[in-house]
Every structure is written in structure tokens, then in C-alpha cells.
Short mmCIF file of the C-alpha atoms (twelve columns), coordinates in Angstrom:
data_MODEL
# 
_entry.id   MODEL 
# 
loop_
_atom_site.group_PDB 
_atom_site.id 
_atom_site.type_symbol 
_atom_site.label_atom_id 
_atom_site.label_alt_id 
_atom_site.label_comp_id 
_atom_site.label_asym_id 
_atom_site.label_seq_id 
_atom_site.Cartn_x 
_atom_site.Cartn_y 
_atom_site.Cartn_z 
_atom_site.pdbx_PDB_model_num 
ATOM 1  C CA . UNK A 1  33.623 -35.869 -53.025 1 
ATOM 2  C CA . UNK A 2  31.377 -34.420 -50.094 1 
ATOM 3  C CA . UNK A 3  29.476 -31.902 -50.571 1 
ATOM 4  C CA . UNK A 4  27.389 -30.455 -47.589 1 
ATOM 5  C CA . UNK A 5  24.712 -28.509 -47.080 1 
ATOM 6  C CA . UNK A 6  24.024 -25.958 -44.663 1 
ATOM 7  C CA . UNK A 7  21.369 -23.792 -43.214 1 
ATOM 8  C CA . UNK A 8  22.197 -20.608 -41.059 1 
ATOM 9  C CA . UNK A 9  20.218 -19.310 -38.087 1 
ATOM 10 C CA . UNK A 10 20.485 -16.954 -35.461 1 
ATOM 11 C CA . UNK A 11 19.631 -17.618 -31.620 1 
ATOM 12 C CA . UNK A 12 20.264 -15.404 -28.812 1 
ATOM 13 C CA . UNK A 13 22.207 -16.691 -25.981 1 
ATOM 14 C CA . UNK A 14 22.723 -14.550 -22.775 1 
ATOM 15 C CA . UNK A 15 21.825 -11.388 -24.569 1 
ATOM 16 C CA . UNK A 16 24.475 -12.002 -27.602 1 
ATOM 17 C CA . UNK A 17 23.752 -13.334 -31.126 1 
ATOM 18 C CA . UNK A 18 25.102 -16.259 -31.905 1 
ATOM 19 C CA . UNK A 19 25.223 -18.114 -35.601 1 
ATOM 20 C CA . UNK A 20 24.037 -21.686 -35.694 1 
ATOM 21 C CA . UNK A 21 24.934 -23.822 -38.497 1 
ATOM 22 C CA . UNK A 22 22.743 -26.814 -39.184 1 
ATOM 23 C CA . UNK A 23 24.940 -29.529 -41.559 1 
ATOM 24 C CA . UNK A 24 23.125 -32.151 -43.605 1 
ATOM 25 C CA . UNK A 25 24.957 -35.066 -42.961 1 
ATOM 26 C CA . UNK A 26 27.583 -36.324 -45.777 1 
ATOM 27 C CA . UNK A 27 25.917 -38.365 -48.294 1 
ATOM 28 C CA . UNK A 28 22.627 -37.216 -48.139 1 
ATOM 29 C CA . UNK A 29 23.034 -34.223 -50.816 1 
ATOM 30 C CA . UNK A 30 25.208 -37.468 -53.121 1 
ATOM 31 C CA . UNK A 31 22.408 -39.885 -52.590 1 
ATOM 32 C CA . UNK A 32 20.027 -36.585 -53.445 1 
ATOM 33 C CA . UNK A 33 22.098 -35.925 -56.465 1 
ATOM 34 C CA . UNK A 34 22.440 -39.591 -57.684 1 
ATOM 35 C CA . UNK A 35 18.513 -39.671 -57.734 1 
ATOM 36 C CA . UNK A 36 18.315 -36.689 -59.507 1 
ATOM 37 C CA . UNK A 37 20.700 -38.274 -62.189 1 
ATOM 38 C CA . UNK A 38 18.576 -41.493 -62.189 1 
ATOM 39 C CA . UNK A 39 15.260 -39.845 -63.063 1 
ATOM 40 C CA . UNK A 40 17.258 -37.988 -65.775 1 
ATOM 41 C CA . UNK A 41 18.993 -41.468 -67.124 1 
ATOM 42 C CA . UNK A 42 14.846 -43.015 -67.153 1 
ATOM 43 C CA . UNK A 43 13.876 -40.003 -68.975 1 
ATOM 44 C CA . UNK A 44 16.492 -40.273 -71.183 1 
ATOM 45 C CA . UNK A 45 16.114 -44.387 -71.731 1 
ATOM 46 C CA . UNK A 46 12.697 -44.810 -70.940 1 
ATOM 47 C CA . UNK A 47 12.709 -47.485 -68.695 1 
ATOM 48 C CA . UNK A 48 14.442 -48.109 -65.259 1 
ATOM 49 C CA . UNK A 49 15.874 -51.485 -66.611 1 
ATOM 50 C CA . UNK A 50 17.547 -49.798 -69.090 1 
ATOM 51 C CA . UNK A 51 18.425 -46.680 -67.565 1 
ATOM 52 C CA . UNK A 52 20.293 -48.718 -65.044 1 
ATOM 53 C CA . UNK A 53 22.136 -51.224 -67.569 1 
ATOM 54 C CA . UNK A 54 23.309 -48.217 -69.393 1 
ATOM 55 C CA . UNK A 55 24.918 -46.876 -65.907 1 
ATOM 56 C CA . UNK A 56 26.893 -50.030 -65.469 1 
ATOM 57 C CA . UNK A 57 28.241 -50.343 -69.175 1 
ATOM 58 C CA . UNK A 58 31.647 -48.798 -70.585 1 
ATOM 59 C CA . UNK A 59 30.697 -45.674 -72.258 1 
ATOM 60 C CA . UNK A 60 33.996 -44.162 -74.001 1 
ATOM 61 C CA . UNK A 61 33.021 -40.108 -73.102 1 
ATOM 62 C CA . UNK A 62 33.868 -41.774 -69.780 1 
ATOM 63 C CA . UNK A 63 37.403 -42.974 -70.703 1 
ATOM 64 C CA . UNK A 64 35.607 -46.434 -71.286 1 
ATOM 65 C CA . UNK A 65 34.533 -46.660 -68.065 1 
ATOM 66 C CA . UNK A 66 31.420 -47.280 -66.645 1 
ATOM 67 C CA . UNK A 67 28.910 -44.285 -65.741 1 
ATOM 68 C CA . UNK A 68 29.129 -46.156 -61.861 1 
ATOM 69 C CA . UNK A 69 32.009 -46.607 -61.968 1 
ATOM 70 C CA . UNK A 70 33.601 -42.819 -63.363 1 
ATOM 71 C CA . UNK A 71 31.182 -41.539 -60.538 1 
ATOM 72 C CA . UNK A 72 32.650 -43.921 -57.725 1 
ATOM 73 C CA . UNK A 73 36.219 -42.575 -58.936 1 
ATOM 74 C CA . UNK A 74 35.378 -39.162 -59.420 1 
ATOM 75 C CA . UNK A 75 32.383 -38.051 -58.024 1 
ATOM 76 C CA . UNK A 76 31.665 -36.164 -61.010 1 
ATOM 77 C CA . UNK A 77 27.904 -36.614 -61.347 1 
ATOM 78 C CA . UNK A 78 27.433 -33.295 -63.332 1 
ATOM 79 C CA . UNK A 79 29.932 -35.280 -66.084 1 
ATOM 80 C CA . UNK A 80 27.686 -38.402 -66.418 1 
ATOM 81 C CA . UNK A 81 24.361 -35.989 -66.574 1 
ATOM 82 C CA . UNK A 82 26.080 -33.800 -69.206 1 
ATOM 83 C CA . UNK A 83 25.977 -36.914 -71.138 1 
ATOM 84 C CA . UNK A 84 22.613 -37.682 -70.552 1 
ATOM 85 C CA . UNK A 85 21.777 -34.299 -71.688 1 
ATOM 86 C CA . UNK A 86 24.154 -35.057 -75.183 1 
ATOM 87 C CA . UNK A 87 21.660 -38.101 -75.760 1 
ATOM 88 C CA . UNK A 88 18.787 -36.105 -75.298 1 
ATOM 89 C CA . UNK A 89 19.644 -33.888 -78.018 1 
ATOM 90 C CA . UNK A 90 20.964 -36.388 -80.155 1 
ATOM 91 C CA . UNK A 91 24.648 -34.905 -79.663 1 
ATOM 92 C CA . UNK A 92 27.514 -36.643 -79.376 1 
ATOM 93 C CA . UNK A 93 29.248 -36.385 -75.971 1 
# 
């Protein structure tokens, strides 16, 4: 999964407009997201320590896989943060 990011701006160049496109370079907006999800897996847990031993155990909405891991394979951090929001609720995901 890459997901970029981009900003537009316009310059003028020998009297013409010309559209600039500024790209965040890949990984940035997945190392962006996976902090997001961390701070959401502390809320949830309530400490770091466990926030992060949750993340690396087999959780079965995950096809027993790993939170880590399903994101490695998948890139589907919106999946493991739906979860997170399941537990906050005290739903089942």
C-alpha cells in the first residue's frame, strides 16, 4: 500500500502557468498513519506496553493473525483501528 500525498501550486514560467506538484515521499503518510493507530491502541489499552503486546498477538477479527502482522500483509490500517474502535465500545469486532 502507498498512499501519497500531494500539494498543488501554481508558478509562472516565461509568462505561462504552470502546475507544480509537491509529493510527500512514500512512507511518510504510513508511518503518519501507524502513529495515529498507536495513540488510538494506548487509549484504548492504557499503557504503551500493552498497547504494543496486543499489536503483536493473534487476534481472530484478523483471521488469527497478528494486528502487525494483517497490516504488513495488507496495509489495511483502517481494519485494525476499526477494531480498536469495537473495544472501545465494548463491541465485538
Amino acid at each position: 500500500m502507498v498512499l501519497m500525498a500531494t500539494n498543488e501550486s501554481t508558478s509562472t514560467i516565461g509568462g505561462e502557468t504552470a502546475l507544480l506538484e509537491l509529493t510527500e515521499k512514500p512512507g511518510v503518510a504510513e508511518a503518519q498513519q501507524y502513529s495515529k493507530l498507536m495513540e488510538h491502541a494506548i487509549d484504548t489499552f492504557g499503557s504503551e506496553e500493552t498497547a504494543r503486546e496486543w499489536l503483536s498477538i493473534e487476534c481472530g477479527a484478523l483471521n488469527n493473525q497478528s494486528p502487525n502482522n494483517f497490516i504488513r500483509g495488507t496495509g489495511n490500517l483502517a481494519e485494525v483501528d476499526r477494531i480498536l474502535t469495537c473495544l472501545d465500545y465494548g463491541m465485538i469486532a
